[in-house]
C-alpha positions in Angstrom: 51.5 -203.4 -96.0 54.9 -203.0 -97.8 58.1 -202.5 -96.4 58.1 -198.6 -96.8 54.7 -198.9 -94.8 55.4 -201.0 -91.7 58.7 -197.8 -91.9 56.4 -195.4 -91.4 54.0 -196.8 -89.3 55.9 -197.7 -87.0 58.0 -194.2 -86.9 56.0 -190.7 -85.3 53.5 -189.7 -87.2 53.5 -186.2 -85.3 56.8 -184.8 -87.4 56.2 -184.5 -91.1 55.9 -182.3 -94.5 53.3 -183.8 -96.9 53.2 -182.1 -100.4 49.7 -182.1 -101.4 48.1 -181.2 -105.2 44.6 -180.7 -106.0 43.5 -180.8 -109.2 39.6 -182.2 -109.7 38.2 -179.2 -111.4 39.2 -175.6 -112.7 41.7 -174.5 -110.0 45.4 -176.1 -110.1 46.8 -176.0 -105.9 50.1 -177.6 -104.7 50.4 -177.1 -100.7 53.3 -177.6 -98.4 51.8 -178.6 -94.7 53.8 -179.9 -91.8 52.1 -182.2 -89.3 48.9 -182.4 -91.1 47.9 -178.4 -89.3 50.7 -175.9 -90.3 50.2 -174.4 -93.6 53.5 -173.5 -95.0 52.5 -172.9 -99.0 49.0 -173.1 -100.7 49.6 -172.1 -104.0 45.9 -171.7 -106.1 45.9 -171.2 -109.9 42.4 -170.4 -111.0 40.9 -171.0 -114.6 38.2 -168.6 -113.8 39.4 -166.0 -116.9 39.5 -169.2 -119.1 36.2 -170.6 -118.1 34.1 -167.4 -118.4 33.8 -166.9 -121.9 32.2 -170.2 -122.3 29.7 -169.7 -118.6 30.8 -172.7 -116.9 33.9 -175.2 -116.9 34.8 -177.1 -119.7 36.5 -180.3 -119.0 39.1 -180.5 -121.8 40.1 -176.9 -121.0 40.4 -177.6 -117.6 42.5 -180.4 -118.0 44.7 -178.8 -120.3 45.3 -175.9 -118.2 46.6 -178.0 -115.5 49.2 -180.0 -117.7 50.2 -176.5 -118.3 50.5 -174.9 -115.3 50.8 -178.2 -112.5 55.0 -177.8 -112.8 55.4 -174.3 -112.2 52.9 -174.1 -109.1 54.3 -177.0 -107.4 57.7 -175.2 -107.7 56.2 -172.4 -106.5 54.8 -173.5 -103.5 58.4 -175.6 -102.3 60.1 -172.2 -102.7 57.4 -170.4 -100.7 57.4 -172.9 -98.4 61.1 -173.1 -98.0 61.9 -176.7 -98.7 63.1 -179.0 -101.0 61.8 -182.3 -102.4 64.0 -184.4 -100.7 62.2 -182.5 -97.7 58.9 -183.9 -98.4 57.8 -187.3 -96.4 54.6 -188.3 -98.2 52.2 -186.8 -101.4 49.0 -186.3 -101.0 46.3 -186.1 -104.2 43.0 -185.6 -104.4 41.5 -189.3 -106.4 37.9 -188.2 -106.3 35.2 -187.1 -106.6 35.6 -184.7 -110.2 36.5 -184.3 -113.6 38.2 -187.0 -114.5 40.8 -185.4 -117.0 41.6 -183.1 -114.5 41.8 -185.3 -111.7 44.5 -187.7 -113.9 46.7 -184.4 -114.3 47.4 -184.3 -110.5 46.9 -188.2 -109.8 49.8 -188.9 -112.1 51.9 -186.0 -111.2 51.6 -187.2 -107.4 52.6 -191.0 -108.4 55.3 -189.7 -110.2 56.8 -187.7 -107.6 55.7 -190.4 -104.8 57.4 -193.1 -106.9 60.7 -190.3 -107.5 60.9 -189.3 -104.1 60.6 -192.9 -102.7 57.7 -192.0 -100.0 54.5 -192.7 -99.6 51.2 -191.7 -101.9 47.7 -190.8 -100.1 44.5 -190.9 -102.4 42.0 -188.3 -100.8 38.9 -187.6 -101.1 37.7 -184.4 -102.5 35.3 -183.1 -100.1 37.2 -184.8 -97.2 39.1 -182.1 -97.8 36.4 -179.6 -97.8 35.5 -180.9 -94.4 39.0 -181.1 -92.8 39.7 -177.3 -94.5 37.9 -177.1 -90.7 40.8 -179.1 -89.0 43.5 -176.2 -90.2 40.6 -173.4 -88.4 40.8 -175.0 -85.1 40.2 -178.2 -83.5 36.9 -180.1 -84.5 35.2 -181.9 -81.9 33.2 -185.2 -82.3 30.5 -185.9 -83.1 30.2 -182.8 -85.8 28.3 -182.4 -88.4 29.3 -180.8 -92.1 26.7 -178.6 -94.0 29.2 -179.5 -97.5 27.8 -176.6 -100.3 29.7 -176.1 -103.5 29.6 -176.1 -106.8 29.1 -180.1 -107.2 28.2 -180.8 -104.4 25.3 -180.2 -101.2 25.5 -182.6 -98.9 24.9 -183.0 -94.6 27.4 -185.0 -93.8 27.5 -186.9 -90.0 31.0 -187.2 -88.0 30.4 -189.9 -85.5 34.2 -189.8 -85.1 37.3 -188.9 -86.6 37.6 -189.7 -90.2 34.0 -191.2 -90.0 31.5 -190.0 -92.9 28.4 -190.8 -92.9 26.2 -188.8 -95.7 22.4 -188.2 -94.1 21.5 -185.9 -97.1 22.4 -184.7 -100.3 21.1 -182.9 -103.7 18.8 -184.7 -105.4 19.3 -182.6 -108.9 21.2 -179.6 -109.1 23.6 -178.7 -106.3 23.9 -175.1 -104.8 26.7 -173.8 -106.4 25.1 -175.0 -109.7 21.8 -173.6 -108.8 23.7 -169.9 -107.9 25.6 -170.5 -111.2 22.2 -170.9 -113.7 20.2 -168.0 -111.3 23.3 -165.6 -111.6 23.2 -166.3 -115.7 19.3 -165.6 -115.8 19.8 -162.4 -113.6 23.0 -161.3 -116.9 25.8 -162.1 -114.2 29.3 -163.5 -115.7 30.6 -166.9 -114.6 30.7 -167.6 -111.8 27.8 -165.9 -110.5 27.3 -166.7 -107.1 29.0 -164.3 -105.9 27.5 -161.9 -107.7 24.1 -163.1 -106.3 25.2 -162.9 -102.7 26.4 -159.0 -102.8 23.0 -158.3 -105.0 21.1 -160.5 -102.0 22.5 -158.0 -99.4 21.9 -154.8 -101.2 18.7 -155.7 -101.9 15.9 -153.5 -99.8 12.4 -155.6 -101.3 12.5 -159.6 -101.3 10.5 -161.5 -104.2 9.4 -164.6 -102.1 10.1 -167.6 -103.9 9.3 -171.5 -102.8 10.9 -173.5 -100.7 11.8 -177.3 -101.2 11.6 -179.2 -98.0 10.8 -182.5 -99.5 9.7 -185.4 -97.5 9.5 -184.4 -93.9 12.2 -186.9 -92.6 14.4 -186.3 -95.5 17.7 -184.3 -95.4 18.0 -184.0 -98.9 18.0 -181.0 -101.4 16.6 -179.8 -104.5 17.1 -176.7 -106.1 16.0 -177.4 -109.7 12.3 -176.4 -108.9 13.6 -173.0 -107.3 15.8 -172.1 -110.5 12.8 -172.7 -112.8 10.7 -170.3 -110.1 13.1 -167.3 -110.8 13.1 -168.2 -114.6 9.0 -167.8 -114.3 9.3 -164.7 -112.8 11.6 -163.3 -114.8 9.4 -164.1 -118.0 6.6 -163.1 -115.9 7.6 -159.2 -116.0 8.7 -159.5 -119.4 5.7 -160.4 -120.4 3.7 -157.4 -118.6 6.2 -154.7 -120.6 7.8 -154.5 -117.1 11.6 -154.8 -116.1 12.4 -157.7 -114.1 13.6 -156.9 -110.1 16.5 -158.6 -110.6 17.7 -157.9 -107.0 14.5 -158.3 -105.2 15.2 -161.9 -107.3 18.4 -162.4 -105.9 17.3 -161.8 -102.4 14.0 -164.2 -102.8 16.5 -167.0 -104.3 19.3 -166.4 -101.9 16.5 -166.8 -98.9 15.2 -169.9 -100.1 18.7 -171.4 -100.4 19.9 -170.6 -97.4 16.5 -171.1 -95.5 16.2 -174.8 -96.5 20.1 -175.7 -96.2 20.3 -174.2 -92.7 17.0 -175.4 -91.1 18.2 -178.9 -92.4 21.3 -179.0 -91.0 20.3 -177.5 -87.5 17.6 -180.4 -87.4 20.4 -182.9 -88.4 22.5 -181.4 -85.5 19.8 -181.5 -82.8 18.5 -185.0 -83.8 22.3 -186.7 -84.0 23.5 -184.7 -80.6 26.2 -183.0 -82.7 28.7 -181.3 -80.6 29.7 -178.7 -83.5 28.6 -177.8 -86.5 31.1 -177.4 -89.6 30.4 -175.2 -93.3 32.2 -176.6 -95.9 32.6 -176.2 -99.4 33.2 -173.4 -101.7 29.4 -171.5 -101.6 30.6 -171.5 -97.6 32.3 -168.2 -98.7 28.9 -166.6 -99.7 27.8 -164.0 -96.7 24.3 -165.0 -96.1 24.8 -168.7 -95.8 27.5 -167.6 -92.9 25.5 -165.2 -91.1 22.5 -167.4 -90.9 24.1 -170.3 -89.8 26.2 -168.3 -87.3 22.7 -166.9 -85.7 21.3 -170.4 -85.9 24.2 -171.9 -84.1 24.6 -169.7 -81.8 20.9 -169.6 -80.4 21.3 -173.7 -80.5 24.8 -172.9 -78.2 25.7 -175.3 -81.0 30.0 -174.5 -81.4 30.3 -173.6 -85.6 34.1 -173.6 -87.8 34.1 -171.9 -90.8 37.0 -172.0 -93.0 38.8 -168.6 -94.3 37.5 -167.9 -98.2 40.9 -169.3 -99.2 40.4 -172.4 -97.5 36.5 -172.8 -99.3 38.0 -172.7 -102.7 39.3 -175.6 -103.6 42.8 -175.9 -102.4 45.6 -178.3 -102.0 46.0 -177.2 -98.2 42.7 -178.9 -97.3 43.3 -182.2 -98.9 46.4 -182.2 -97.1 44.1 -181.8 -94.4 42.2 -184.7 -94.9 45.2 -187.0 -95.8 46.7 -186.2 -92.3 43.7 -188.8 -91.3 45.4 -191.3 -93.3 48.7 -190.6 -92.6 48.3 -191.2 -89.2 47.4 -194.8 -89.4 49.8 -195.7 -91.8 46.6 -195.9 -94.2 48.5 -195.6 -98.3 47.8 -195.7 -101.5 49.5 -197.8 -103.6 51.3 -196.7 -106.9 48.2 -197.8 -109.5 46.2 -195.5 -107.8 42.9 -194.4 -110.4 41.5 -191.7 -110.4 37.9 -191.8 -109.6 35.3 -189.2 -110.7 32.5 -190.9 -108.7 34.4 -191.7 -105.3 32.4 -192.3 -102.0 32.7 -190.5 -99.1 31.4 -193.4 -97.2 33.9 -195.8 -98.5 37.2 -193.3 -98.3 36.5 -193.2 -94.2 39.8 -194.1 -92.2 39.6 -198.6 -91.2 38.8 -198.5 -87.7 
């Protein structure tokens, strides 16, 4: 530990403003957070308007888009946010897991400012952050368990203890914001389309039953890939009879099956661990079915559930602030040749004991 560590380590840890950027895919976020809980600025520049033309993010754009637009949002969230630089006790970044042109835009922007501003640098994990978006909710009590859905990523994810991951399940192919994404396009919805999905879903008064991937019987893992290809098939189905495809009867089958399978899944995970709460993560956590469900299941289970705000599923600097409050606190830095790491493990970024 340097000298600047064994500083702050030994000094409170209950006092400070952390500047925090998040940059791993197509949203640039700076966020000004005191103590790890108080949201002061959580500034959120999305490339949704770039990205749509082309159905999906592309990784050069992305990247560019945040060399463009990384200096003006970070100066926009200190002057919502009141403060200065020479305010700011430690920067926060997310390292991993994403794209890793767009993850080096805000890693090097962060080592730049750490190394400028003489304080210290905290490499977080991405969905860390997802998780801990919880922690700035209310206060999560161990053991939890996450039900992580996103675009990248689907994953139950165990909480023994603070700042302890342990990963029982996870996508074995497409993920469920990916899988929303690919139905949405097949049903003429613009990027992204799980949202358009969702309000067609609860519109919807018939329900096209579709098939449900449960896997091995002890397994907590996903796949969606066979589901996409069932709505695909039914689509080319009608087609093929002269008849017009249901799109929303489709939306409401494929919705079903999605949230059927994630929810039973995690509920199981929760009874078999002894979980003492149950957390939703991620941005698909925004969708409207997924919430209610889970709400109903939780609350016949008496199991407590945290559910971020919408703001707080989109990926957003606030939440990786979030997470880097668990580092922060045991005097756990990065050093200044942080990399930035598309692939990063949950597992491994867990706080030393």
């Amino acid at each position: 530990m340097s000298e600047l560590d064994n500083e702050i380590a030994s000094s409170s840890k209950s006092n400070y403003i952390m500047l925090a950027i998040e940059t791993s895919c197509d949203e640039t976020s700076v966020a000004v957070v005191r103590n790890g809980r108080e949201v002061l600025s959580n500034i959120i520049s999305s490339q949704i308007e770039t990205h749509k033309k082309f159905g999906g993010v592309v990784p050069e754009i992305a990247s560019r888009k945040h060399v463009e637009s990384i200096t003006a949002i970070l100066e926009e969230a200190l002057r919502e946010a009141q403060v200065g630089l020479t305010d700011i006790d430690t920067i926060a970044v997310t390292q991993g897991p994403g794209l890793i042109g767009a993850l080096l835009v805000g890693v090097v922007a962060a080592k730049s400012l750490a190394l400028a501003l003489d304080v210290p640098l905290i490499g977080t994990h991405h969905i860390a952050g997802h998780i801990y978006a919880n922690h700035l909710m209310g206060d999560i009590v161990y053991p939890a368990l996450a039900l992580v859905v996103s675009g990248g990523h689907t994953e139950i994810v165990l909480l023994e203890q603070e700042g302890k991951f342990r990963i029982l399940g996870r996508t074995r192919d497409d993920a469920v914001g990916e899988a929303y994404d690919k139905v949405a396009r097949a049903l003429q919805f613009p990027y992204p389309g799980g949202p358009y999905v969702d309000r067609l879903a609860q519109e919807a008064t018939e329900e096209i039953v579709l098939p449900r991937a449960w896997l091995e019987p002890d397994s907590y893992d996903f796949s969606f890939s066979g589901l996409k290809s069932a709505v695909l098939s039914e689509i080319n189905r009608s087609r093929m009879k002269g008849e017009s495809p249901d799109f929303s009867a489709l939306a409401k089958g494929f919705q079903q099956s999605v949230i059927d399978v994630v929810t039973s899944k995690a509920i199981k995970a929760a009874k078999e661990f002894n979980v003492r709460q149950m957390l939703l993560c991620g941005g698909v956590a925004a969708n409207r079915g997924l919430r209610d469900k889970l709400s109903s299941l939780c609350e016949e289970a008496g199991l407590p559930l945290l559910i971020p705000t919408n703001q707080l599923c989109t990926d957003n600097a606030a939440m990786i602030a979030a997470a880097a409050d668990l580092k922060w606190r045991r005097g756990e830095f990065s050093s200044l040749d942080l990399k930035a790491e598309p692939i990063l493990s949950l597992e491994d970024w867990s706080v030393n004991d």
